[in-house]
N, C-alpha and C positions, 0 to 999 in steps of 0.2 A: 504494500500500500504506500506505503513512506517512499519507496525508490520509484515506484511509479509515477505517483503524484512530482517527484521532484522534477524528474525528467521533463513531463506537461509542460511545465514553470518555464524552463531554460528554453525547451522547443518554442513556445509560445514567444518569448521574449527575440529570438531570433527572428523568429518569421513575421513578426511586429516592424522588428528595426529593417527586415527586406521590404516588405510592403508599402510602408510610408515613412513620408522625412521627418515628419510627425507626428509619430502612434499617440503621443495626448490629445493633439488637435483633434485626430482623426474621434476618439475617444468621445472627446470632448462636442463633434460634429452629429455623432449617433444619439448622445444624449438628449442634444437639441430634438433631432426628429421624432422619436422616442416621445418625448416630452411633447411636442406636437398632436402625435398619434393621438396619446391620453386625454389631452384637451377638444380633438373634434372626434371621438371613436365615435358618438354613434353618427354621426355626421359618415363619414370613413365607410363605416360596416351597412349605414344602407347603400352606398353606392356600386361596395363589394357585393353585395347581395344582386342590387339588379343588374350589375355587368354579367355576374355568374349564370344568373337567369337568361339575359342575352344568348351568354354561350351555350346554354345547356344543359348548364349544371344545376341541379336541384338544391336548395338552401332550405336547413331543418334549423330551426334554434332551440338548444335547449338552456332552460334554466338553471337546472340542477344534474347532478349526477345519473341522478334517477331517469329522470327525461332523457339525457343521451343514453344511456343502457338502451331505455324502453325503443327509442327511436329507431338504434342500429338493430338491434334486435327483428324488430319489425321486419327493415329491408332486408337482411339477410334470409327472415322466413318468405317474405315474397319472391326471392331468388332461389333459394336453396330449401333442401329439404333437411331431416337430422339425419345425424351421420355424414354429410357434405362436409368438405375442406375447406378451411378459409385461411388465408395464409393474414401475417401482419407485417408491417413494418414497424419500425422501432418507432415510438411514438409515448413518451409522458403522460399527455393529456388521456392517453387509454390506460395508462396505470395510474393514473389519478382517481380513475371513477372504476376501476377495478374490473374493466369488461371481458376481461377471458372468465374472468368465474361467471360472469349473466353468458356468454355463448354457450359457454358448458351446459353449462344449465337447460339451454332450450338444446341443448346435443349434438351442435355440430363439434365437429374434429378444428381445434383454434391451432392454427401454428405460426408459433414465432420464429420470424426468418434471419433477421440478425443472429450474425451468427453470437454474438453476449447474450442475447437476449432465451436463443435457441437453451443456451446450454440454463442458462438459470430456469428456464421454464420443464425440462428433462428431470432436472435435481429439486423440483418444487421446493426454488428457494426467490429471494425477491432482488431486482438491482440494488447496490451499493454504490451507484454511481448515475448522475442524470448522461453522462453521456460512454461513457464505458461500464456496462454493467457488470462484469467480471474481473474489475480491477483488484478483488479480495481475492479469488482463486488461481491456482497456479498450475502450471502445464500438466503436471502429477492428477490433477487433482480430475481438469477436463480429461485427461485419455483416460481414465479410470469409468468416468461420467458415459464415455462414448463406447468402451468395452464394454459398460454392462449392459447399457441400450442397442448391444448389438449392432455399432454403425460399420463395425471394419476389426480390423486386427490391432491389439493395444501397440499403441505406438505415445513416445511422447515428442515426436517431429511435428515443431509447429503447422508445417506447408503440407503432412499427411493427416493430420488432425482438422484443416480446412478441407480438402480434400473431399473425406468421408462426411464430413458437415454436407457438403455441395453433393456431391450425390444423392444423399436422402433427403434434401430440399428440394432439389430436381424435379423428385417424382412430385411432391406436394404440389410445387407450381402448378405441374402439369393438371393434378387434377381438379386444382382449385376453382369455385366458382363463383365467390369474390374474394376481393382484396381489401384490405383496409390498412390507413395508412396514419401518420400526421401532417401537419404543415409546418414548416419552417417559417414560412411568409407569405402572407395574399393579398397581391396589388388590389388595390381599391378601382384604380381607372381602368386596369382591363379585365380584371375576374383572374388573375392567372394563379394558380396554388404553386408555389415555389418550393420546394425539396431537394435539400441538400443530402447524398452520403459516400460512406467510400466503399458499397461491396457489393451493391449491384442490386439487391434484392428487392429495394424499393421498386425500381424500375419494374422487375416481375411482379409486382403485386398490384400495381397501378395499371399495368399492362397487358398482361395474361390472363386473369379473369374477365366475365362479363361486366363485372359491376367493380368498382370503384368507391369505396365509404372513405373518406377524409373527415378527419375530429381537427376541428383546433378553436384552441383560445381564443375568446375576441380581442385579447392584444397585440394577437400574431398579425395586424395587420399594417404596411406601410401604404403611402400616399401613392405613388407612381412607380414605372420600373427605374426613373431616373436614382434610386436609394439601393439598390442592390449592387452597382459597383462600390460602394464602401460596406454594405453589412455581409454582402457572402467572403470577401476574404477577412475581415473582420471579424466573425463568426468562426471559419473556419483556422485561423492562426489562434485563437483563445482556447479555442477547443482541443483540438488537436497536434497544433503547432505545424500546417500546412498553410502555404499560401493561397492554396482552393481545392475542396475538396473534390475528390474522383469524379464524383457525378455531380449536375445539377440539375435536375428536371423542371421542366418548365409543362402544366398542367392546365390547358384553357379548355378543351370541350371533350365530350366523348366521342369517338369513333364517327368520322363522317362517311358517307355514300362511297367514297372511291377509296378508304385508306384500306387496309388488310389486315391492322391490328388495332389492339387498342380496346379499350371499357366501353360497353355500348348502351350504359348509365353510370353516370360519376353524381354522387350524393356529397355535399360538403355540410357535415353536423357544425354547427358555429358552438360553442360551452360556454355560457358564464359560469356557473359554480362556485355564485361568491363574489365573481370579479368587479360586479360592478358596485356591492358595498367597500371593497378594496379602494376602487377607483373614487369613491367620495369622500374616504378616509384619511388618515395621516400615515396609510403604508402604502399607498397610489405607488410609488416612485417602485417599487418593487416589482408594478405590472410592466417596466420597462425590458425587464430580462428576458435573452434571446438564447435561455436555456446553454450556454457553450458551458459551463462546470468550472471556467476559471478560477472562482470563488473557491471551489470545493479541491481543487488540486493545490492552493497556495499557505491554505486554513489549518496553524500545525494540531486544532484540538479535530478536525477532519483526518488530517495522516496517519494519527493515532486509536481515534475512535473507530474509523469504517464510517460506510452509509447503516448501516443497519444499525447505528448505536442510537438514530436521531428519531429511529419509531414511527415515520414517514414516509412516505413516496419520495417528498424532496429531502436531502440532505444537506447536509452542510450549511456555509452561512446564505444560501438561498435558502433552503429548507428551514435556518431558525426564523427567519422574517416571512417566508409565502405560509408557510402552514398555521401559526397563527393568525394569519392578515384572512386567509381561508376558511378556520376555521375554529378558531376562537383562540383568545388567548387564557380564555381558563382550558382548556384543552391541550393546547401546545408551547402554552408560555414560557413554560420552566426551558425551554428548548433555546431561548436567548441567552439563557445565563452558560451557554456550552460556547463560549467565544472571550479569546482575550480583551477582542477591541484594537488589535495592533493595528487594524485597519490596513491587513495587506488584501484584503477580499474588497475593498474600493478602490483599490490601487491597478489590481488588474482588470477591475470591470471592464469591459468595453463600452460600454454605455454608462457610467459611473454614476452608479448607484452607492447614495452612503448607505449603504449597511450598516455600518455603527451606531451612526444616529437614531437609525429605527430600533436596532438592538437593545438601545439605551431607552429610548419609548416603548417596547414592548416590555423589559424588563420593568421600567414604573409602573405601568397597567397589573401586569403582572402580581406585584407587589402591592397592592392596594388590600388590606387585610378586608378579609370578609366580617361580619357583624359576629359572628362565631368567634373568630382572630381576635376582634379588635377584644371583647368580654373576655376572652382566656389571658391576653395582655396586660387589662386591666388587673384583673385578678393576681398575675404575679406579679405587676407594681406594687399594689396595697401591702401583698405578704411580704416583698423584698424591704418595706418599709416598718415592718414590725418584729424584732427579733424572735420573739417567743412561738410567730406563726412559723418564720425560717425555720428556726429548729426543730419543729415539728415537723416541714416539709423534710426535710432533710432525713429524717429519720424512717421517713415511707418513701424516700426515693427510690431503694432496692427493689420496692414493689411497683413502680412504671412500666416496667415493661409486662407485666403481664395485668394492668389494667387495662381497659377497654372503652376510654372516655369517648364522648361524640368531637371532641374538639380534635383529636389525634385520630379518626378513621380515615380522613382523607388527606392527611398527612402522610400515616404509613403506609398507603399505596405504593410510595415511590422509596420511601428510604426504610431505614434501618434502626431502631433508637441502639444507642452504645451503650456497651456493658462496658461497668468498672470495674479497673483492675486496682488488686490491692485495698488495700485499707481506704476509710475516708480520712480526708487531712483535718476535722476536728477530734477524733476519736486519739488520732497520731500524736497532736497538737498539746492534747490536753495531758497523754502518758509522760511525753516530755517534759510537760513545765510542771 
């Protein structure tokens, strides 16, 4: 994890100083648009809507989580039957709202086609990472993963380990009946869904099937194509540490009369899921992030902990600020206090977002003691101000941990209370003198 993340860092920092004379300005240029976006989105997203309509494309909005499940669901039973194949591309906004467990559900066969994604979904385990999912597991680990699913012969050769991947995705493509995917970016002026990756499989899942399901945020959206030569290598050097990624698909309409490939229905789900009490809030600034994990490769309490330590989807110092801003911060508050504040996760923003500052507002909110807190506080003021109570406390302190008060239930949810060791220092205090 640590040597991982490190590497991201330096690659990124290089492919920054190739790209432009100056990666702040540039930095500094995305925020601005960004910050744009925010202030006319719904302005922005009806215009996306009727260009996509124009093209073709069919435009679902959902509210909630619920509502996208319910939605895609739908289309896929209108196209496919249970048991049918539907392949995915690598996509957030579907692990956000948890949609391989609702596919399951209604029974088709979901398969994840990245190949990070492929193998955590095999080992029914969850990403550690928003943009390499298997940055916690090690070559050991996948050929192990891949001899017991029977893909090939154990090998720990990275390039025979892709290999045996791509052969038994092959066949899925082949039989799949749709595809579903994310968005990276959806021009407002011409309807076009923009998808960035580097392995190809996107392309097959937007491609190969009849039908086409696209999920994305309504922050994923920018003004014009005139904004994608600064966010896709932008994107991709923070990410990655490439100056542009392998592929970049460019998605306007489905399948016309003369072409011979291609989706011959493309569905674009738009999600709020929150976003837009975000967007009115004091964590707005948060809806500017274009997912690249910068944040999460530079974060030494991220290098150490994993993505799984943060109990999220998102991790890291995006993950302490969106899952809060998401979905409450008596739910996910305590998740700000897992950051120093060194402010190196502002510092590689590409869109420079302070994270700190929200960190430090979410951690207030946070801390605002409940009517339950505030009476237990009280309470140990008064005693701490009368000896005779003190010493009383003190004397049935041994017995806290196995009392059962309403004011510590949902305290000890998350922690531990500490046992003492040794003697207490008045008992010690008093043998002495």
């Amino acid at each position: 994890m640590r040597s991982a993340s490190a590497s991201k860092v330096t690659a990124r920092e290089r492919a920054l100083k190739t790209l432009f004379c100056e990666p702040p300005q540039a930095q500094d240029t995305a925020s601005a648009i960004k910050s744009y976006v925010l202030d006319h989105l719904r302005t922005l997203l009806i215009e996306l809507e009727a260009q996509c309509l124009s093209n073709g494309i069919q435009v679902h909005w959902a509210n909630n989580a619920e509502d996208a499940n319910q939605i895609i669901v739908d289309l896929c039973k209108e196209s496919a039957k249970p048991g049918d194949v539907i392949v995915k591309a690598k996509s957030m906004a579907t692990e956000e709202i948890h949609l391989n467990h609702h596919l399951d559900e209604a029974g088709f066969e979901t398969v994840e086609t990245d190949l990070g994604e492929f193998v955590v979904q095999i080992d029914h385990d969850t990403p550690s990472h928003i943009v390499t999912p298997i940055i916690h597991k090690t070559r050991k680990e996948i050929a192990a993963s891949f001899s017991r699913e029977e893909l090939g012969p154990y090998t720990e050769e990275p390039k025979e380990l892709t290999m045996q991947a791509r052969a038994h995705l092959r066949k899925k493509f082949r039989e799949a009946k749709i595809g579903i995917s994310g968005v990276n970016f959806a021009i407002a002026s011409t309807g076009h869904l923009v998808l960035v990756e580097n392995e190809g499989n996107n392309r097959f899942c937007t491609t190969a099937p009849d039908v086409h399901i696209a999920l994305m945020g309504i922050e994923k959206v920018l003004p014009t194509p005139a904004e994608l030569p600064l966010f896709l290598p932008l994107l991709a050097a923070s990410a990655t540490g490439q100056l542009l990624t392998t592929y970049v698909h460019f998605i306007k309409s489905p399948r016309q009369e003369r072409e011979t490939d291609g989706p011959k229905a493309i569905h674009l789900v738009i999600l709020d899921n929150g976003r837009t009490n975000v967007l009115q809030g004091p964590f707005r600034e948060i809806l500017k992030c274009i997912r690249c994990g910068a944040c999460l490769n530079v974060c030494p309490i991220y290098r150490q902990a994993s993505g799984h330590a943060y109990g999220h989807v998102y991790s890291g110092p995006l993950g302490e600020v969106l899952a809060p801003a998401l979905e409450g911060v008596e739910s996910f508050g305590d998740l700000a206090k897992a950051s120093t504040l060194c402010g190196a996760c502002q510092e590689v923003c590409p869109v420079k977002i302070p994270i700190p500052e929200l960190l430090l507002e979410i951690r207030h909110r946070a801390n605002s003691p409940s009517t339950s807190e505030k009476l237990a506080w009280t309470s140990f003021a008064q005693a701490s101000q009368h000896p005779l109570v003190w010493k009383f406390g003190l004397k049935l302190l041994p017995l806290a941990p196995m009392a059962r008060h309403p004011f510590l239930t949902s305290w000890l949810k998350r922690r531990t209370l500490p046992t003492r060791v040794g003697r207490d220092f008045r008992g010690w205090w008093n043998e002495r003198s």
